[in-house]
ZADO-1210 file (C-alpha; in nm, 4 decimals, padded with zeros to 6 digits):
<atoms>
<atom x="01.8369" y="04.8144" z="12.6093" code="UNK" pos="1"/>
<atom x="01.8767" y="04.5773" z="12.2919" code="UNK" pos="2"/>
<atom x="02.0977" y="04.8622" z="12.1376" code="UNK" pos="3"/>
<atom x="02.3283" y="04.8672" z="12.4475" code="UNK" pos="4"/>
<atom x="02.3540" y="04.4888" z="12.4321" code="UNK" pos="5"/>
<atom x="02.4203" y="04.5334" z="12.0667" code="UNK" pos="6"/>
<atom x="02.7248" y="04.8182" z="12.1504" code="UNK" pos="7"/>
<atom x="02.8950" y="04.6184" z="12.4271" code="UNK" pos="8"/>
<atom x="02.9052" y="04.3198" z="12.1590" code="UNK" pos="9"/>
<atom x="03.0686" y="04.4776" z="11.9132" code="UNK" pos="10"/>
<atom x="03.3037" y="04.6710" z="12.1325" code="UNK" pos="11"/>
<atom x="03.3677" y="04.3444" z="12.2914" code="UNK" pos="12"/>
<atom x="03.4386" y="04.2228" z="11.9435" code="UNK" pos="13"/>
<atom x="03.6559" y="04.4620" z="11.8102" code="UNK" pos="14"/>
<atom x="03.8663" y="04.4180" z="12.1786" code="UNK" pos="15"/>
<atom x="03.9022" y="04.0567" z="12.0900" code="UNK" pos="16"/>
<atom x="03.9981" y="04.1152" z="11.7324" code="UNK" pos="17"/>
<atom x="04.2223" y="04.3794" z="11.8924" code="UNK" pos="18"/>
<atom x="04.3785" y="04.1470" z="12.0911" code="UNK" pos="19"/>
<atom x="04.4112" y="03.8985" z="11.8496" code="UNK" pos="20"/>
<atom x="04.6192" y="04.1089" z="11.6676" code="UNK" pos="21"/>
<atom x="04.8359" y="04.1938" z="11.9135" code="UNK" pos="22"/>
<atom x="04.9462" y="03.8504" z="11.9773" code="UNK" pos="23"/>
<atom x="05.2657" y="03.7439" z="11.8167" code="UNK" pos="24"/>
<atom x="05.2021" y="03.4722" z="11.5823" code="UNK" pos="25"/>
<atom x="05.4828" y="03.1942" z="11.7126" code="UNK" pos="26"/>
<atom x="05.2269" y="03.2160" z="12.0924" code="UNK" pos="27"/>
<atom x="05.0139" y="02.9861" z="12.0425" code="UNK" pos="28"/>
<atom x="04.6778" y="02.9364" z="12.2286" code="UNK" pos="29"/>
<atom x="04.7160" y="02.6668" z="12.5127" code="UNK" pos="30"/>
<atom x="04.3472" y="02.5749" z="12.6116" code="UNK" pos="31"/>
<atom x="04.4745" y="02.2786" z="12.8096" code="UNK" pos="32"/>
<atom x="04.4064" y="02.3587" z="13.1727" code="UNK" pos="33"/>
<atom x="04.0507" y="02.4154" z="13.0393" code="UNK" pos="34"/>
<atom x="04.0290" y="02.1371" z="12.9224" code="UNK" pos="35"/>
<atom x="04.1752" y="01.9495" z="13.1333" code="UNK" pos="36"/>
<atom x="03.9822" y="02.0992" z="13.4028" code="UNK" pos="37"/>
<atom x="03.6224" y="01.9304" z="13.2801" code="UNK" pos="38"/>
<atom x="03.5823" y="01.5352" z="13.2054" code="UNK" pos="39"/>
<atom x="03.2977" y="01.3521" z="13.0720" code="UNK" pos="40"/>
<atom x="03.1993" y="01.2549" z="13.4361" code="UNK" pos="41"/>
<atom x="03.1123" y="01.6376" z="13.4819" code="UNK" pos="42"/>
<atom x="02.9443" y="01.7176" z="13.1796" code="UNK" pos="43"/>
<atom x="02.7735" y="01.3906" z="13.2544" code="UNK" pos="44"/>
<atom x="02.6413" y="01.4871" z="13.6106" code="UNK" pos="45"/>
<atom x="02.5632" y="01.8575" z="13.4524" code="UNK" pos="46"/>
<atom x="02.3613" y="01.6871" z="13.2378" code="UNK" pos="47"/>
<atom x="02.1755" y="01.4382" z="13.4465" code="UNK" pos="48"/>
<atom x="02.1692" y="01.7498" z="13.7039" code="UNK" pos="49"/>
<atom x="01.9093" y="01.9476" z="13.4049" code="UNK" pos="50"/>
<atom x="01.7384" y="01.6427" z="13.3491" code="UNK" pos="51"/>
<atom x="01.6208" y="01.6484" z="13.7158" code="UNK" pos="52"/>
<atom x="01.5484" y="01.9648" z="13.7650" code="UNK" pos="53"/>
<atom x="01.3247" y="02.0070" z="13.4105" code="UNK" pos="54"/>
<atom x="01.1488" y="01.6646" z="13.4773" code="UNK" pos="55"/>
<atom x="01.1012" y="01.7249" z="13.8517" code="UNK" pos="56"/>
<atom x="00.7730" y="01.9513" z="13.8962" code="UNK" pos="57"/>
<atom x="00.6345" y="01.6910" z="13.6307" code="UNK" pos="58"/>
<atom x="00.7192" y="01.4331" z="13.8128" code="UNK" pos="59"/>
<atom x="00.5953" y="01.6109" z="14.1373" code="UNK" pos="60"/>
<atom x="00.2692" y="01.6431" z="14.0587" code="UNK" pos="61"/>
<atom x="00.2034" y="01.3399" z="13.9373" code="UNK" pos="62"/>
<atom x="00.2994" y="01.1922" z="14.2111" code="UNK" pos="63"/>
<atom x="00.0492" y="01.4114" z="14.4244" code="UNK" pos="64"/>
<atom x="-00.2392" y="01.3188" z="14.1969" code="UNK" pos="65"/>
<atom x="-00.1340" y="00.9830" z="14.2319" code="UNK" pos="66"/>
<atom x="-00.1234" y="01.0123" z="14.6334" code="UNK" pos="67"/>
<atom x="-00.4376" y="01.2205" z="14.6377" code="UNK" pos="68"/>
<atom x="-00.6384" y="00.9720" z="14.4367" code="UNK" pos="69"/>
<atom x="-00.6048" y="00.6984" z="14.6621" code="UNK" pos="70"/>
<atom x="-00.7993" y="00.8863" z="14.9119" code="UNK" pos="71"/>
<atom x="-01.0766" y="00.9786" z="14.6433" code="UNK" pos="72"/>
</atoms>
């Protein structure tokens, strides 16, 4: 499996070097609607969003021990 992975990678490589190649020199690469297309609020929220989710079974069972020891 690891020397399929490793194939497709280079293949992939040699397409983009291919490509690269191909592409007249006076085009240049536009990444703005990219870009333009993420903000800081997003990456933000994304961010925040993996915060929560590692944090959350933590938090969960604290909490539980916490409600199940005032019954103790």
């Amino acid at each position: 499996m690891k020397n399929i992975k490793r194939i497709v990678a280079v293949l992939f490589a040699a397409l983009a070097l291919t490509l690269a190649a191909v592409t007249p020199a006076s085009a240049a690469l536009d990444f703005t609607p990219l870009t333009g297309a993420v903000d800081a609020v997003t990456i933000v929220a994304a961010l925040a969003a993996i915060a929560a989710l590692k944090m959350l079974p933590g938090v969960a069972k604290w909490g539980f021990n916490k409600v199940i020891g005032w019954f103790n």
